[in-house]
Phi, psi and omega in degrees: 000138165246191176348262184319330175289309196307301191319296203275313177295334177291309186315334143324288171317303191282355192269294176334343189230036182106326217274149178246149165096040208287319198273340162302316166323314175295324182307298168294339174278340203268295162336310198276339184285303196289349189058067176199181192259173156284354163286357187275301179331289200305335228251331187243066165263015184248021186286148174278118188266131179256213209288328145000281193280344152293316203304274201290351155289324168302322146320309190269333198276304175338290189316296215277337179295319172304331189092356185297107174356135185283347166288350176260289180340317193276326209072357191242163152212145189263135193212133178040050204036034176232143139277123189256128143322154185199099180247206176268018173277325165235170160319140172242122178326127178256128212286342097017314180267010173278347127007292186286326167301336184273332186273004172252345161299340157306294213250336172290140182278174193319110155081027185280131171274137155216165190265168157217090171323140171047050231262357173095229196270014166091018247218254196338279193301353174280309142324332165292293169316324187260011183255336215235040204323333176286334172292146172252138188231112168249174187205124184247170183171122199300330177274136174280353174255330182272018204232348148293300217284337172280336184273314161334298198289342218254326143338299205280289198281346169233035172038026147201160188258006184265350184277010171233153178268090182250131190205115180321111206206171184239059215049250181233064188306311189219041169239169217253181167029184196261102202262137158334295195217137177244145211209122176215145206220053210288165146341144160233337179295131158246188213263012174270322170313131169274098188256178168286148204282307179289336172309339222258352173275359184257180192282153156308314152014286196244053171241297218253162220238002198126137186315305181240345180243012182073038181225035171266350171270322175307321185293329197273310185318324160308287187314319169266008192283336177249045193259348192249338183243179195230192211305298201225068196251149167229169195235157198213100165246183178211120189204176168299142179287342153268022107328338180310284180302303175340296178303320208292327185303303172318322186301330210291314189288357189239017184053038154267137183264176172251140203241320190228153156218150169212180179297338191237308205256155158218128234230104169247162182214122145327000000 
């Protein structure tokens, strides 16, 4: 079989089933076997697959035919220009929270701690360490598997797992003294919501936020938030955007003003 034949039956296979973007998915899946891009595929598509390499596109092809996210299919996910791992231990990073990274590698001064609640697969606060090497950074997270899979990543991409402070927490259960900046990225979802079949494949944990408007770990991430920040401390979320005004009221009760709004994001300052 070559390029162009595997390409055009995946790309089927997957129209079959739903998927919108099939053929680029097929194209990346195909891509990821061969270890080469997809400008290589194009450019060579008449190249000889032998059978090995059907054996494991067809493997990888299987999954995603399942709806299982193409980032737990890959194992990978590129985020803020790191490949971060990405299994079913977490959430897989949404190109939305680089929002936050990016406007807080801006906005924090010089050597600033900062926290990052629930941080997952490590994807905020890893990024953050490796654009901004002067921030002290802790990162917390309630699951003890999604909070290996942060130490994994932080191992790979900043060659130690020491260069973040990672600590099993409940919001903020079991964190101490006062942070420059807080970066939070809670459940938001309720189970009322019309998700995607692969969202629907990620953990509950770090989906759903509550019955009925999805904001019960916020209310309570507000109610203890001001035990942690100081004078001129910023806060950082991630929520629906018709979510939104609500937080902006919770921010209000802890005397933070707003400082950013984007479609996802919203940005507060003492």
């Amino acid at each position: 079989m070559i390029v162009r034949e595997f390409l055009k039956t995946a790309t089927a296979t997957l129209k079959a089933a739903e998927i919108e973007g099939a053929q680029t998915d097929a194209e990346i899946l195909l891509a990821n076997v061969l270890g080469k891009d997809r400008a290589w595929l194009l450019a060579h598509d008449d190249a000889e697959l032998d059978s090995e390499q059907v054996k494991a596109a067809n493997t990888l092809l299987k999954k995603r035919v399942r709806r299982i996210p193409m980032s737990y299919v890959l194992g990978m996910r590129e985020f803020a220009g790191l490949e971060f791992k990405i299994d079913e231990r977490a959430l897989t990073p949404r190109v939305e929270t680089e929002t936050i990274v990016a406007e807080v590698t801006k906005r924090a001064p010089q050597g600033a701690r900062v926290l990052d609640i629930g941080t997952g697969s490590g994807a905020m606060a890893i990024a953050l360490k490796h654009l901004r090497p002067d921030l002290q950074v802790v990162a917390s997270e309630v699951s003890p598997e999604a909070l290996e899979l942060a130490r994994e990543n932080a191992t790979n991409l900043l060659k130690s797992d020491k260069a973040i402070m990672f600590i099993q927490s409940d919001l903020f259960e079991n964190i101490k003294d006062t942070f420059d900046i807080i970066v939070a990225n809670l459940p938001y979802v309720t189970r009322e919501m019309e998700l995607m079949p692969e969202v629907q494949n990620e953990p509950d944990v770090a989906l759903f936020g509550g019955a009925d408007d999805g904001l019960d770990l916020y209310r309570k991430f507000f109610s203890e938030l001001p035990d942690f920040i100081h004078a001129k401390s910023q806060v950082w979320t991630e929520s629906d955007p018709w979510q939104q005004n609500d937080l902006i009221e919770l921010a209000k009760t802890c005397e933070l003003n707003k400082i950013f709004q984007d479609y996802f994001i919203l940005g507060f300052e003492k």
